[in-house]
ChimeraX commands (.cxc) that place a marker at each C-alpha (Angstrom):
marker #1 position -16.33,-4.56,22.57 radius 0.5
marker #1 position -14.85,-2.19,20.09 radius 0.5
marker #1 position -11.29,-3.94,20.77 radius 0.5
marker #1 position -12.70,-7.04,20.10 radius 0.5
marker #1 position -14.29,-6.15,17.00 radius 0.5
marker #1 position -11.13,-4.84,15.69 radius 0.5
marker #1 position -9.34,-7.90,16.79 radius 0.5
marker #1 position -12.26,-9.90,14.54 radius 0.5
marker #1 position -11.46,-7.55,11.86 radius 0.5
marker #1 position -8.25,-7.53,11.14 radius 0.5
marker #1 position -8.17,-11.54,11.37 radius 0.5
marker #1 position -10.54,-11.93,8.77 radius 0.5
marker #1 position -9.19,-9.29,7.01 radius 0.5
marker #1 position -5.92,-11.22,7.12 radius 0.5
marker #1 position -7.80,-14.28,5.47 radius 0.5
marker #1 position -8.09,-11.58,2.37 radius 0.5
marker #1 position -4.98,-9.86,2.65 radius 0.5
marker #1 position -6.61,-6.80,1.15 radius 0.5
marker #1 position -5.07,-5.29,3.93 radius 0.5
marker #1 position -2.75,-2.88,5.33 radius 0.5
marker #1 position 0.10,0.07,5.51 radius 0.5
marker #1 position 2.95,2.22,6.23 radius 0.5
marker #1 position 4.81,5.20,6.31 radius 0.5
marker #1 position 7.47,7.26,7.65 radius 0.5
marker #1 position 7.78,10.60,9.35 radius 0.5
marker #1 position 4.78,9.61,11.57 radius 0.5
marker #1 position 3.53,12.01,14.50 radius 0.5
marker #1 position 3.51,15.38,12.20 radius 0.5
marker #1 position 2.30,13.43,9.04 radius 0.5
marker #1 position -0.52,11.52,10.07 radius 0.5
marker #1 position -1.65,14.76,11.83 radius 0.5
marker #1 position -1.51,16.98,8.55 radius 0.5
marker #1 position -2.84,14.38,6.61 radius 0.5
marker #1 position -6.17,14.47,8.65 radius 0.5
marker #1 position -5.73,18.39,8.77 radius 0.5
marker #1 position -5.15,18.61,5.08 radius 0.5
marker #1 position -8.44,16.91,4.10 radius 0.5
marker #1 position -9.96,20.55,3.62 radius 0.5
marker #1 position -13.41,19.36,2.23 radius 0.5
marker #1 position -16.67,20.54,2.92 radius 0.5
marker #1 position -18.87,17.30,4.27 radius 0.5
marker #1 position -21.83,16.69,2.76 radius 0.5
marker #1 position -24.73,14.76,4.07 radius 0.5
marker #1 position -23.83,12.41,1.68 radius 0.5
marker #1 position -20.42,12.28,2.73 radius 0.5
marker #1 position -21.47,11.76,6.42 radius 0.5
marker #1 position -23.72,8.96,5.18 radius 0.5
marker #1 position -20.73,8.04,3.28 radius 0.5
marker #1 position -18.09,7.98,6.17 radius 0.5
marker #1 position -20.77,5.84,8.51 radius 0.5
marker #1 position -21.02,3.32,5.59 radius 0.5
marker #1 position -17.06,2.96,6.29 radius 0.5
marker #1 position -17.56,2.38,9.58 radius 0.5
marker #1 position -20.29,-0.24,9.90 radius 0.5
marker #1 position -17.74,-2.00,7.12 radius 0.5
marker #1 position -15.07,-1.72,8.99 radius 0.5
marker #1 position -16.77,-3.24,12.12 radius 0.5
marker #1 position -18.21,-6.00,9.41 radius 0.5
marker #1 position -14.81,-6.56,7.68 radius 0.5
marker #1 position -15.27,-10.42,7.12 radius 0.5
marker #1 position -18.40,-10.36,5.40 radius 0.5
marker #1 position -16.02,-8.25,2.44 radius 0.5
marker #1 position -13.44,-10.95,2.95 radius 0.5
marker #1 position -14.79,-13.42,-0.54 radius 0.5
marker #1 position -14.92,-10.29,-2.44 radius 0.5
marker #1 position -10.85,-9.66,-1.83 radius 0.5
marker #1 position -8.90,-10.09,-4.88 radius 0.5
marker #1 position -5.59,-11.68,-4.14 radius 0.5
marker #1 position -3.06,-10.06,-6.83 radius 0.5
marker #1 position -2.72,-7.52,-9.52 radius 0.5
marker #1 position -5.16,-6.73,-11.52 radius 0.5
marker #1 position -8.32,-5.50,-12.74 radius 0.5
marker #1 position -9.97,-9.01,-13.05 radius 0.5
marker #1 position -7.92,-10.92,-10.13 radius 0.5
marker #1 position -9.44,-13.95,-8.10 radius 0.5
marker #1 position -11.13,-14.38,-4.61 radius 0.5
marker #1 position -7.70,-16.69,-3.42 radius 0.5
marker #1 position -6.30,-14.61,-0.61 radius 0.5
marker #1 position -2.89,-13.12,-0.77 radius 0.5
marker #1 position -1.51,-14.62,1.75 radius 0.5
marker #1 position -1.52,-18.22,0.09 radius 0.5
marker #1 position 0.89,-16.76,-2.79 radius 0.5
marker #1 position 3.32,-16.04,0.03 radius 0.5
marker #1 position 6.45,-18.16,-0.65 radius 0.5
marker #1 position 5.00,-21.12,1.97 radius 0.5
marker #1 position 3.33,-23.25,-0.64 radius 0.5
marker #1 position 5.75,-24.88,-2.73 radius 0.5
marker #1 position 7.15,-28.53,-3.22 radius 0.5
marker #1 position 5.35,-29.85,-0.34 radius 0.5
marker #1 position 7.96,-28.84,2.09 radius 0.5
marker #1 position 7.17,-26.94,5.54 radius 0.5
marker #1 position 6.07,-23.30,5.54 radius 0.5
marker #1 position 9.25,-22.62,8.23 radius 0.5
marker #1 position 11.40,-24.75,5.54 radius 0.5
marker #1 position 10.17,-22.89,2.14 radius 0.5
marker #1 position 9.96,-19.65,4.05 radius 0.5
marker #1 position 13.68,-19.85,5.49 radius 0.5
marker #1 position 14.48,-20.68,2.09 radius 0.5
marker #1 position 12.99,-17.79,0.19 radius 0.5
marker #1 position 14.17,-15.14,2.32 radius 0.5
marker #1 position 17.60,-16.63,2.40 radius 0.5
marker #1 position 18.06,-16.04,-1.73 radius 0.5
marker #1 position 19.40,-12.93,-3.20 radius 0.5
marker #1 position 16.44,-10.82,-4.62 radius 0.5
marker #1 position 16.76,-10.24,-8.24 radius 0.5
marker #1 position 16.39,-6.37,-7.98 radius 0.5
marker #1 position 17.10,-5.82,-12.12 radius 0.5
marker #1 position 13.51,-6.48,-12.47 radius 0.5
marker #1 position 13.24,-2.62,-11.13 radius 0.5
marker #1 position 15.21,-1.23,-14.36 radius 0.5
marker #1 position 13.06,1.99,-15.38 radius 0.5
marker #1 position 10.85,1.74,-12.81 radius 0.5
marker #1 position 9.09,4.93,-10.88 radius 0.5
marker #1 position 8.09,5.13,-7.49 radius 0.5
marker #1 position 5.04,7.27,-6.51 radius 0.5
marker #1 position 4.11,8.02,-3.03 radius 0.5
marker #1 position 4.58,9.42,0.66 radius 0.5
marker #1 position 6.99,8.93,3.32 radius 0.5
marker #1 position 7.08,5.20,3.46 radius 0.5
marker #1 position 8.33,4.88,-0.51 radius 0.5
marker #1 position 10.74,7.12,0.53 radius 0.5
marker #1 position 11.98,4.68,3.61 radius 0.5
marker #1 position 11.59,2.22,0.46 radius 0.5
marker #1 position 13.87,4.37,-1.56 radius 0.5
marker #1 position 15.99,5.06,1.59 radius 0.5
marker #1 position 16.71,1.30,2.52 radius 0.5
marker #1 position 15.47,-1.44,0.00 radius 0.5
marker #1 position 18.56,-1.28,-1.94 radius 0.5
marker #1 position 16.37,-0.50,-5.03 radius 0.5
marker #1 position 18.90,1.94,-6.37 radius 0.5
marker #1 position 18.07,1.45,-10.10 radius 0.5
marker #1 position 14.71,3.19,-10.13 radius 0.5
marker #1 position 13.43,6.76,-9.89 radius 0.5
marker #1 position 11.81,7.79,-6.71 radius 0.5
marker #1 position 8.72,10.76,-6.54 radius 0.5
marker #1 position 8.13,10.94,-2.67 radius 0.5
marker #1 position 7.97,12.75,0.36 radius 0.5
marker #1 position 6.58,12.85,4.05 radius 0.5
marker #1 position 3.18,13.95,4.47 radius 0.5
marker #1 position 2.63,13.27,0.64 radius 0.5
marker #1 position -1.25,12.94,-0.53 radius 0.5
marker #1 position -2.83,12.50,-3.77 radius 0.5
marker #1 position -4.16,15.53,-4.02 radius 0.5
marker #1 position -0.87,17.11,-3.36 radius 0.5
marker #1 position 0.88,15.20,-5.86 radius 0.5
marker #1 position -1.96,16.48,-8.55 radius 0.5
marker #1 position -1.45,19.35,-7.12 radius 0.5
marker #1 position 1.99,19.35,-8.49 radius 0.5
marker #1 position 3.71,19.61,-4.89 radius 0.5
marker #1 position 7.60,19.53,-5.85 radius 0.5
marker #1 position 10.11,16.96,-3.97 radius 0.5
marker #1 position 13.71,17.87,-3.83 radius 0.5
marker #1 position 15.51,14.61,-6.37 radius 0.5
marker #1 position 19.16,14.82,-7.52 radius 0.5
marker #1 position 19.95,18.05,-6.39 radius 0.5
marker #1 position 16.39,20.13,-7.71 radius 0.5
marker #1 position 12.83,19.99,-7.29 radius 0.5
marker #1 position 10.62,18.67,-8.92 radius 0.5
marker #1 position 6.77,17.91,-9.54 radius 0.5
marker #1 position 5.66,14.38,-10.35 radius 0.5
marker #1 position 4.83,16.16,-13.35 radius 0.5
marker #1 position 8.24,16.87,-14.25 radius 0.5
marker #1 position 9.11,13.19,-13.55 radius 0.5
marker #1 position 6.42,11.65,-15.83 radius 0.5
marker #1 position 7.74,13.57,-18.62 radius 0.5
marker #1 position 11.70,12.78,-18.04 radius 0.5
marker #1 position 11.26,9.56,-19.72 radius 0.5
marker #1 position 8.98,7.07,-20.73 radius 0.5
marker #1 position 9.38,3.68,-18.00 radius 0.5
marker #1 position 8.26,-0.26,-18.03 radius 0.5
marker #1 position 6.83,0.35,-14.75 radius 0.5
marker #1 position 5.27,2.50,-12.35 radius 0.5
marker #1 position 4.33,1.90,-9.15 radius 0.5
marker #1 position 2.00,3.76,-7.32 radius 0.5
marker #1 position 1.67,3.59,-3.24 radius 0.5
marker #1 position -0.62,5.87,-1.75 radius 0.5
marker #1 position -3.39,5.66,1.06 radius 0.5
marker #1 position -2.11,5.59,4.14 radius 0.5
marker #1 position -2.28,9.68,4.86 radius 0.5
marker #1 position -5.40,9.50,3.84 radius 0.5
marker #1 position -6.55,6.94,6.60 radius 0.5
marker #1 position -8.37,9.75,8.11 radius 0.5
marker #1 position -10.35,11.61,5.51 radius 0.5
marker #1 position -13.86,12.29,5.70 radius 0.5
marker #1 position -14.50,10.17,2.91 radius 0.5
marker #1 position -12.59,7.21,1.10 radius 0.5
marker #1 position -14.44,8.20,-2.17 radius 0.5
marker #1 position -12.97,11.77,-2.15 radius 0.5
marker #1 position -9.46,9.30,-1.75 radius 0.5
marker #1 position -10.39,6.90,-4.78 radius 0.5
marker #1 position -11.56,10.17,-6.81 radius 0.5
marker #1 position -8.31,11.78,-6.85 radius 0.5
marker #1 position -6.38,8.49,-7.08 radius 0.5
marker #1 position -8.53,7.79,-10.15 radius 0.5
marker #1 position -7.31,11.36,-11.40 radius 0.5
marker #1 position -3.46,10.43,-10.20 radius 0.5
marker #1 position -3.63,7.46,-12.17 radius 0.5
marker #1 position -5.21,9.15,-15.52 radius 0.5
marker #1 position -2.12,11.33,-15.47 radius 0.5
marker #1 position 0.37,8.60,-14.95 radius 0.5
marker #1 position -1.33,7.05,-17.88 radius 0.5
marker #1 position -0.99,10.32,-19.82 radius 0.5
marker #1 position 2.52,10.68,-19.33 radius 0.5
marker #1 position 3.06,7.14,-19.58 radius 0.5
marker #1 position 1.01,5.14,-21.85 radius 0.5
marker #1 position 3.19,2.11,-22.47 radius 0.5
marker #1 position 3.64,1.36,-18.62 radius 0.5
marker #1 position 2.38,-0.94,-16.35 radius 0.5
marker #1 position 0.69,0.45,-13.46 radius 0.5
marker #1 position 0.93,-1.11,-9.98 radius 0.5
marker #1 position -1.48,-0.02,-7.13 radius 0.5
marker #1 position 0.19,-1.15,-3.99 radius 0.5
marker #1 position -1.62,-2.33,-0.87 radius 0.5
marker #1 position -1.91,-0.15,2.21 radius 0.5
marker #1 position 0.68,-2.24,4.50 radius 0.5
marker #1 position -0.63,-3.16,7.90 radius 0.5
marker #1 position 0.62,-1.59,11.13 radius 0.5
marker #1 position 1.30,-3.49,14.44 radius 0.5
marker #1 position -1.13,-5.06,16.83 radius 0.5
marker #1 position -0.25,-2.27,19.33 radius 0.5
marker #1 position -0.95,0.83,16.91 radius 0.5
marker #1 position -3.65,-0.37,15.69 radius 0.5
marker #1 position -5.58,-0.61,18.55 radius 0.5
marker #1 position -4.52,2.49,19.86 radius 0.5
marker #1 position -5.04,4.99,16.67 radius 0.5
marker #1 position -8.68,5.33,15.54 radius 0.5
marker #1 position -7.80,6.13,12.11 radius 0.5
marker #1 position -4.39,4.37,11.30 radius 0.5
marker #1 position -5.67,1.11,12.11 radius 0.5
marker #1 position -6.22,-2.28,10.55 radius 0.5
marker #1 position -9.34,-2.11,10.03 radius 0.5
marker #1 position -9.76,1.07,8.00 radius 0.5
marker #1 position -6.59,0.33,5.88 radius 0.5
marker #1 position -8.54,-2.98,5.24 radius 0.5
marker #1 position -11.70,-0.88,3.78 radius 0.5
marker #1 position -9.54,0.98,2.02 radius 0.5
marker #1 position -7.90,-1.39,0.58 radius 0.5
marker #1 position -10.77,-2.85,-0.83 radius 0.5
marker #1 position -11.44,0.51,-2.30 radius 0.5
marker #1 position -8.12,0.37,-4.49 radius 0.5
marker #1 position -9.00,-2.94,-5.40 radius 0.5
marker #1 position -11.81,-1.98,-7.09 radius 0.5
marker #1 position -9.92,1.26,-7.96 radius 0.5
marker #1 position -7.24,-0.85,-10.09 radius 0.5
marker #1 position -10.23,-3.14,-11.89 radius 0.5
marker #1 position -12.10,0.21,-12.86 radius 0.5
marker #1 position -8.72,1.46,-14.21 radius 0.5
marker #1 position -7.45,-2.03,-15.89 radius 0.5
marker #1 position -4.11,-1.59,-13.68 radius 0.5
marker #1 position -2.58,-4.07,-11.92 radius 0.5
marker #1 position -3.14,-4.49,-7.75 radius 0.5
marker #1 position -0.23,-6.02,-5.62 radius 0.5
marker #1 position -0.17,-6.92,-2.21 radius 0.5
marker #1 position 3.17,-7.19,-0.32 radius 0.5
marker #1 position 1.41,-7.67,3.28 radius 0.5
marker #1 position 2.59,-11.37,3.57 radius 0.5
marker #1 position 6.34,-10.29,3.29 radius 0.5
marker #1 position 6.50,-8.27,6.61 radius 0.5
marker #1 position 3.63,-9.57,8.33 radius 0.5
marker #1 position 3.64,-11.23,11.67 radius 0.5
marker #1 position 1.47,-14.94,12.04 radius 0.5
marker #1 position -1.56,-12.54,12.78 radius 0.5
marker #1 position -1.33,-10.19,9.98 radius 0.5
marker #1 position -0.21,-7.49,11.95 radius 0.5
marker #1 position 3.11,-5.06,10.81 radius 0.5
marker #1 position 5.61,-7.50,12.28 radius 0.5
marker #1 position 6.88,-5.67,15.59 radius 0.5
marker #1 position 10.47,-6.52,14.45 radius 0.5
marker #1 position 9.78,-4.12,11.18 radius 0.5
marker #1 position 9.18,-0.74,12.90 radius 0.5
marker #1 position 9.95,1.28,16.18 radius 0.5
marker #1 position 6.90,2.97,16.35 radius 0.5
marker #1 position 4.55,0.40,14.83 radius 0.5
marker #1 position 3.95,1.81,11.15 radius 0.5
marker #1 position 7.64,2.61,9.60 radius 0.5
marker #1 position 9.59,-0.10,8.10 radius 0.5
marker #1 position 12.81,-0.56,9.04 radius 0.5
marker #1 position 15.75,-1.16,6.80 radius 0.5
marker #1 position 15.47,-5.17,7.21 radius 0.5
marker #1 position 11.64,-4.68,6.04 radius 0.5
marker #1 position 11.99,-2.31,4.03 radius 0.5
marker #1 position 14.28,-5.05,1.93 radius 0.5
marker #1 position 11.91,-7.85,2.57 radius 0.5
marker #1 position 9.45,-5.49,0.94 radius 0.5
marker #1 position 11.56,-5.19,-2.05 radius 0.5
marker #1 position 12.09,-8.92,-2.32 radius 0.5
marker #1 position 8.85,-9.79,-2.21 radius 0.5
marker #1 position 7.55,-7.22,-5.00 radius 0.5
marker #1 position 10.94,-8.95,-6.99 radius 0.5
marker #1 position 9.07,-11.94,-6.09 radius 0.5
marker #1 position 6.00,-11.15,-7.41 radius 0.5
marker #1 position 7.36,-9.60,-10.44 radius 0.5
marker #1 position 9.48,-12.73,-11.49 radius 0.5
marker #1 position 6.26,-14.87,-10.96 radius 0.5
marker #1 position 8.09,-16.58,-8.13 radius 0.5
marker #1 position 5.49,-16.15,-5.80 radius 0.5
marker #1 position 1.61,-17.13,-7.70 radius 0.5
marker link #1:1,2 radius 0.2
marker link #1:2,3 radius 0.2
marker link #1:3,4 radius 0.2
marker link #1:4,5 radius 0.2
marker link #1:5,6 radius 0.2
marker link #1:6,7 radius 0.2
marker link #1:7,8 radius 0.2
marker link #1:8,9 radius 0.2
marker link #1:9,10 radius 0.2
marker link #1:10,11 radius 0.2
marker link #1:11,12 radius 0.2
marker link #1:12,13 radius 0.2
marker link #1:13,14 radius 0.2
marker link #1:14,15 radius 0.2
marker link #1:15,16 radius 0.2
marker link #1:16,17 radius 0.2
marker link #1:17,18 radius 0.2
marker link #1:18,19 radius 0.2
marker link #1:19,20 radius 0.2
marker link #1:20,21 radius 0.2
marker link #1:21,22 radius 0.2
marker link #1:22,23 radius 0.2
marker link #1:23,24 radius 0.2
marker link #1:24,25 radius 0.2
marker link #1:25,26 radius 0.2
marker link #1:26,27 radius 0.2
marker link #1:27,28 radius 0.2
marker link #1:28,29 radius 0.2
marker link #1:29,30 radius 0.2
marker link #1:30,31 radius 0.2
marker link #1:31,32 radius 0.2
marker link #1:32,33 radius 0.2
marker link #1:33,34 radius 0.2
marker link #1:34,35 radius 0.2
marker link #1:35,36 radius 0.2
marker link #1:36,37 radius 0.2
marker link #1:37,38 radius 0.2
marker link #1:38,39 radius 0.2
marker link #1:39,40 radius 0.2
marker link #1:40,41 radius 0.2
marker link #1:41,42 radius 0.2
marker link #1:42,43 radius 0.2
marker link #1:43,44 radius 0.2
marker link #1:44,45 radius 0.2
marker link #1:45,46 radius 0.2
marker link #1:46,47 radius 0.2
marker link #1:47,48 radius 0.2
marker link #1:48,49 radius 0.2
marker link #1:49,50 radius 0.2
marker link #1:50,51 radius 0.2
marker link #1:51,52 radius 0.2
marker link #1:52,53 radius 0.2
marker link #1:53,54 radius 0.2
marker link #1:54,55 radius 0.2
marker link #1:55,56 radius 0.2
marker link #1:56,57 radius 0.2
marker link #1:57,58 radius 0.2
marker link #1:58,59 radius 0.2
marker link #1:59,60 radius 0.2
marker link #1:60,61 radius 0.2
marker link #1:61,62 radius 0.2
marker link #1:62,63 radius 0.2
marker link #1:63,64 radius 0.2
marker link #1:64,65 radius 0.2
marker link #1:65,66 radius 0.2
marker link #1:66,67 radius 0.2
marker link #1:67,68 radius 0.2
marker link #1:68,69 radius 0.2
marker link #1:69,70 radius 0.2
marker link #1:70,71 radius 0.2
marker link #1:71,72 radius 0.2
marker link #1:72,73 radius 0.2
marker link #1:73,74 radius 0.2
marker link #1:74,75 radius 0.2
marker link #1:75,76 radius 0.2
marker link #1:76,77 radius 0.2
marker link #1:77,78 radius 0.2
marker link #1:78,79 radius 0.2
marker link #1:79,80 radius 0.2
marker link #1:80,81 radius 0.2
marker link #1:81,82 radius 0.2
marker link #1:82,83 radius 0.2
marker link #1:83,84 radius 0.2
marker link #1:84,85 radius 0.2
marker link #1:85,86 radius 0.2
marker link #1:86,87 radius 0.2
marker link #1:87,88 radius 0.2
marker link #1:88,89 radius 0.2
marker link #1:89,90 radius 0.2
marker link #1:90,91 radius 0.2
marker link #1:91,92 radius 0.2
marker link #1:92,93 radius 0.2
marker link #1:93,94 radius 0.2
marker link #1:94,95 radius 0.2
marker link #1:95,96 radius 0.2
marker link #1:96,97 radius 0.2
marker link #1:97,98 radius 0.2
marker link #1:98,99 radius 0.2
marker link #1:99,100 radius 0.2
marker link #1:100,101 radius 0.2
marker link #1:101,102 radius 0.2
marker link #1:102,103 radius 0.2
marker link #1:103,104 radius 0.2
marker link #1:104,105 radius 0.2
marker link #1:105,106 radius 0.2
marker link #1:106,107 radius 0.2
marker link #1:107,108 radius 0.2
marker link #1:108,109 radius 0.2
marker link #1:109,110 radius 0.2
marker link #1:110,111 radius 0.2
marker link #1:111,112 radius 0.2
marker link #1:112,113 radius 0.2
marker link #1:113,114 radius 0.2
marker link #1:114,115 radius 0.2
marker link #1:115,116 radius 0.2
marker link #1:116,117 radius 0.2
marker link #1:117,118 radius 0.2
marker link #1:118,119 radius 0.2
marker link #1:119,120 radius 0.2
marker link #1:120,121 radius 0.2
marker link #1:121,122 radius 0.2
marker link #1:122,123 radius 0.2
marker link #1:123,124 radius 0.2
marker link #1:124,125 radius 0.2
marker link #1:125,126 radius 0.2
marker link #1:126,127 radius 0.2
marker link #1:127,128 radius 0.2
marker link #1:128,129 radius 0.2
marker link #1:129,130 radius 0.2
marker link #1:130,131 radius 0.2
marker link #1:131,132 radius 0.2
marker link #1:132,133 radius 0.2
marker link #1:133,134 radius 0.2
marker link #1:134,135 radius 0.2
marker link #1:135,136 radius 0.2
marker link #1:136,137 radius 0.2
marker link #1:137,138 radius 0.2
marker link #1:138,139 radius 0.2
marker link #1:139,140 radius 0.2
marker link #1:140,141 radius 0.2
marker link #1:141,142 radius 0.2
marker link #1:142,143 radius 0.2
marker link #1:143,144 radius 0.2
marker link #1:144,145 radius 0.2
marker link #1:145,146 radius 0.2
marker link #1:146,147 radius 0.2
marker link #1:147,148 radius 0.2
marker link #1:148,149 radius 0.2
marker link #1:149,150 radius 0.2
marker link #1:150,151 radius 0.2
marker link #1:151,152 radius 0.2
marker link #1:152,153 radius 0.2
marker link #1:153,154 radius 0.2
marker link #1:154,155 radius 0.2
marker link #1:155,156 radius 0.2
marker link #1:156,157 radius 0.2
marker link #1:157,158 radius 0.2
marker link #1:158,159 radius 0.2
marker link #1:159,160 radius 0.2
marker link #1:160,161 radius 0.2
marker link #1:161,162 radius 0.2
marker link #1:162,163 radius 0.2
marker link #1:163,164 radius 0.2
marker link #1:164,165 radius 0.2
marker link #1:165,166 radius 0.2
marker link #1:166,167 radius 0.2
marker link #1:167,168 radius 0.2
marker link #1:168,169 radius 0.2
marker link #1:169,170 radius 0.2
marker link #1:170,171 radius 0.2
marker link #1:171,172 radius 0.2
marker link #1:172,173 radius 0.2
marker link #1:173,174 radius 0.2
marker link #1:174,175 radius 0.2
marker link #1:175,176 radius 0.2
marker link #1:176,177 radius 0.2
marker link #1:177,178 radius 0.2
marker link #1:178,179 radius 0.2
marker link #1:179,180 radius 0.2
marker link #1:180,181 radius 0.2
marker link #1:181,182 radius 0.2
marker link #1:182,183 radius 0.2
marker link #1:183,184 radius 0.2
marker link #1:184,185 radius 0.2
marker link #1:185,186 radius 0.2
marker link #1:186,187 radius 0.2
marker link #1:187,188 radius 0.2
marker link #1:188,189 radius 0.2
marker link #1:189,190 radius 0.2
marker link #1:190,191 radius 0.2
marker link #1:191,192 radius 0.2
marker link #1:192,193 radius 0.2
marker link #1:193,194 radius 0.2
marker link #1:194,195 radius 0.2
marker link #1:195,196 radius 0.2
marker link #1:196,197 radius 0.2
marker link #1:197,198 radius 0.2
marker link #1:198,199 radius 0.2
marker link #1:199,200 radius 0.2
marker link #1:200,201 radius 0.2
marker link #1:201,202 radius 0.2
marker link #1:202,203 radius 0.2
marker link #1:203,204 radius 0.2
marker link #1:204,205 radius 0.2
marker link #1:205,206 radius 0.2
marker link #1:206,207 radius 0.2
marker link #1:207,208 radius 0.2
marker link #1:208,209 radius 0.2
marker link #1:209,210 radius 0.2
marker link #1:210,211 radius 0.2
marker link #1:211,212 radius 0.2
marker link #1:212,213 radius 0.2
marker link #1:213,214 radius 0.2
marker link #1:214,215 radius 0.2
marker link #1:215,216 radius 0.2
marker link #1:216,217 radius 0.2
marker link #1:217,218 radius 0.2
marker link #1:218,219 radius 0.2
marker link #1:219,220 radius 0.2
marker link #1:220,221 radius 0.2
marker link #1:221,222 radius 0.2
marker link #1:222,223 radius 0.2
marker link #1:223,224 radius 0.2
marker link #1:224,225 radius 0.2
marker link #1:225,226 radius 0.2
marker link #1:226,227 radius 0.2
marker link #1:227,228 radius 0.2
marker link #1:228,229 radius 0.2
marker link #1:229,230 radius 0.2
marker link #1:230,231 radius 0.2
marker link #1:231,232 radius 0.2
marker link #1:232,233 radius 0.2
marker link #1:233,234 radius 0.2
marker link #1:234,235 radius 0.2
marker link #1:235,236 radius 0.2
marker link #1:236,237 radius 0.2
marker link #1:237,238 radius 0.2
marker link #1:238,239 radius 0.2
marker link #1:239,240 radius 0.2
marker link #1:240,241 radius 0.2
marker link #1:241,242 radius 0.2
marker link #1:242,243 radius 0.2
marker link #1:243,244 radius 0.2
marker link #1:244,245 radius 0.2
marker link #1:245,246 radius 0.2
marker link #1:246,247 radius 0.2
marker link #1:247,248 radius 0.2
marker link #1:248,249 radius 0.2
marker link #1:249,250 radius 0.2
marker link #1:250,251 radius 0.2
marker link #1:251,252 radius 0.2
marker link #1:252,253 radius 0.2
marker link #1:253,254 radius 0.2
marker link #1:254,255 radius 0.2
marker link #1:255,256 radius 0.2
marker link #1:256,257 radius 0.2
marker link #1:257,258 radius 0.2
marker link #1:258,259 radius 0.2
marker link #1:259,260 radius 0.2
marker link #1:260,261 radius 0.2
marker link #1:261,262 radius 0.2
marker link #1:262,263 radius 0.2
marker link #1:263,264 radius 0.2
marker link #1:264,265 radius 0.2
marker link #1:265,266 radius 0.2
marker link #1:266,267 radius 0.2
marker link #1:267,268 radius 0.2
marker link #1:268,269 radius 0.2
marker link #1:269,270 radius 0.2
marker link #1:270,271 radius 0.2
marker link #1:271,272 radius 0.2
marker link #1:272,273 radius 0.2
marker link #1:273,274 radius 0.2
marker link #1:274,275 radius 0.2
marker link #1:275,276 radius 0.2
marker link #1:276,277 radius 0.2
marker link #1:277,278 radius 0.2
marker link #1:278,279 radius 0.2
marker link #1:279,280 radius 0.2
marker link #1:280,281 radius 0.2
marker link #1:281,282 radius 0.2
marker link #1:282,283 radius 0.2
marker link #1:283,284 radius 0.2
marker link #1:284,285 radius 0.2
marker link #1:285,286 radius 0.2
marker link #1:286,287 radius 0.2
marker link #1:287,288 radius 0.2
marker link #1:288,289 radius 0.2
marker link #1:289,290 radius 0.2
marker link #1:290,291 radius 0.2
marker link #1:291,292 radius 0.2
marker link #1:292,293 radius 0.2
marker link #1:293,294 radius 0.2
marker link #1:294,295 radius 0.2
marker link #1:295,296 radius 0.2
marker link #1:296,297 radius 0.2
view
């Protein structure tokens, strides 16, 4: 039953593409990232954490409150229709072919930061994006980042503190959640990713902000792992939607560029069924570009 539910989940979830995500470094990461959740539960957060659950088990009756892009007021159109299969009345093989075979514009990442855990730094490994600055590292959590944990970058470390105030950028994008996956509560998540984004603004008050979507993980690890799963990346996701309309920051969703047909990490992407590969990784890339340029709606 519980297999099938997920199943049911993640489809509809799929419908909303509020889904979904990824990172590298995976065995010791996800581990510490439960470990390092070192908060006393409350009643309320057990009442809290079953809430999660019976939504997660529920996911399509969330799936017309899914916004579909950026920002804080967004629309109930799904992200997966702004994938690149809808124009000029061609097929979705012929218009998909198409996109993917056209050089990403990747200038539109000019003095742009990168915020988040192992899986930005796969991004920063093997996108290609080599014209922005990168703050991210394996088992990386919002409340280490606030905590000012220091990443080694050109030779020194550094805090994301020391980044924010290096120079003032166009954009910053932020990509958190998926070491969180297992916390007691996804409020005690959206409370310090409220605080992370505060200080981005801070340091940065002429940038755009851009809260990624959690990226989904394959059909195989998501049944399998009872916290890095479809499912809960979909409630959480819905979490940072309503996370980026309470800030007035923008929301993207890249799920539809490395998702399979079911909305599942495409097994292609990843050896282990959560880390992008360097071909994804650059398929992520080009789709933000995508996005960015207004390419994709």
């Amino acid at each position: 039953m519980k297999r099938n539910t997920i199943r049911l989940v993640t489809i509809y979830a799929l419908a909303a593409i509020a889904i979904f995500g990824a990172g590298y470094g995976i065995s010791g990461e996800f581990e510490e990232a439960s470990a390092s959740a070192d908060y006393d539960v409350s009643e309320e957060e057990q009442s809290e954490k079953s809430d999660e659950d019976a939504a997660s088990k529920n996911a399509e009756t969330y799936a017309s409150d899914a916004v579909s892009e950026e920002t804080a007021e967004g629309t109930a159109e799904a992200d997966l229709a702004q994938s690149p299969n809808k124009a000029d009345g061609k097929s979705e093989q012929e218009n998909t072919e198409q996109f993917w075979e056209k050089e990403a514009d990747l200038s539109v990442f000019d003095n742009t930061l990168f915020i988040g855990d192992s899986r930005t730094e796969g991004f920063k490994l093997y996108a290609g994006v080599e014209n922005a600055d990168y703050y991210c590292g394996k088992s990386m959590t919002v409340d280490k980042i606030l905590e000012g944990k220091k990443v080694t970058s050109g030779g020194r470390e550094i805090s994301v503190y020391d980044v924010l105030s290096q120079k003032q950028y166009d954009k910053v994008f932020l990509c958190e959640g998926m070491n969180e996956l297992g916390w007691y509560s996804v409020n005690v998540f959206t409370e310090k990713y409220g605080q992370l984004i505060d200080v981005v603004k801070k340091y940065q008050p002429d940038a755009k902000i851009y809260l990624q979507a959690v990226l989904p993980v394959t059909d195989a690890r998501s049944e399998k792992d009872p916290s890095h799963n479809n499912a809960q990346i979909y409630w959480y996701n819905l979490n940072i939607i309503d996370l980026a309309a309470k800030k007035d920051i923008f929301y993207i969703n890249a799920a539809a560029g490395v998702a399979d047909e079911n909305g599942y990490l495409h097994p292609d992407a990843t050896s282990d069924g959560i880390h992008l590969n360097k071909t994804y990784c650059q398929k992520w890339a080009k789709y933000l570009a995508a996005k960015l340029e207004g390419k994709i709606s």
